[in-house]
C-alpha positions, 0 to 999 in steps of 0.5 A, a space after each residue: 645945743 649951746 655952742 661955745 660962743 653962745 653964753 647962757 645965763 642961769 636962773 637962780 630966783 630968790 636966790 639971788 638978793 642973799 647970794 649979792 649979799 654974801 658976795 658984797 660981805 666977802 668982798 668987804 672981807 667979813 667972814 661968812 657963816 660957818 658951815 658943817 660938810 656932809 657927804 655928796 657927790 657929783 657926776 660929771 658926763 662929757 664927751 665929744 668934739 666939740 664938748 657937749 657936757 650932760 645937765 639937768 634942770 631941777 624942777 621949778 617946784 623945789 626949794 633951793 635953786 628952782 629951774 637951775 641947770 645942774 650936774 647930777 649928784 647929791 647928798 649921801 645919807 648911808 655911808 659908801 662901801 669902800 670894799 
């Protein structure tokens, strides 16, 4: 368990040369690529005293952001009943 003095450092693998690029542009003040919203959602499960928050690590076989630490959701592909 990770108490709050400790810090853990996420992987992000490949990711991370085209991540240092987008954030050096956005500091230099160019403007990002645009990019259409699609529908997703997140759970987020936390408790206790003192607070102990539920993640998952994705699988070090997928394509975006292998081995990371993640809160559980993802995208929608059927709309949601609002009934």
């Amino acid at each position: 368990m990770t108490t709050s003095s400790q810090v853990r450092e996420f992987p992000i693998g490949p990711f991370r040369e085209s991540a240092m690029r987008w954030l050096d542009a956005v500091g230099r003040g160019e403007p990002g690529d645009e990019a259409t919203p699609s529908q997703a959602a997140t759970v987020m499960l936390v408790r206790g005293e003192p607070l102990e928050v539920f993640m998952i690590e994705r699988a070090s076989t997928m394509d975006f952001a292998p081995s990371t630490w993640v809160f559980p959701g993802g995208g929608s592909t059927q709309p949601m009943r609002t009934s």
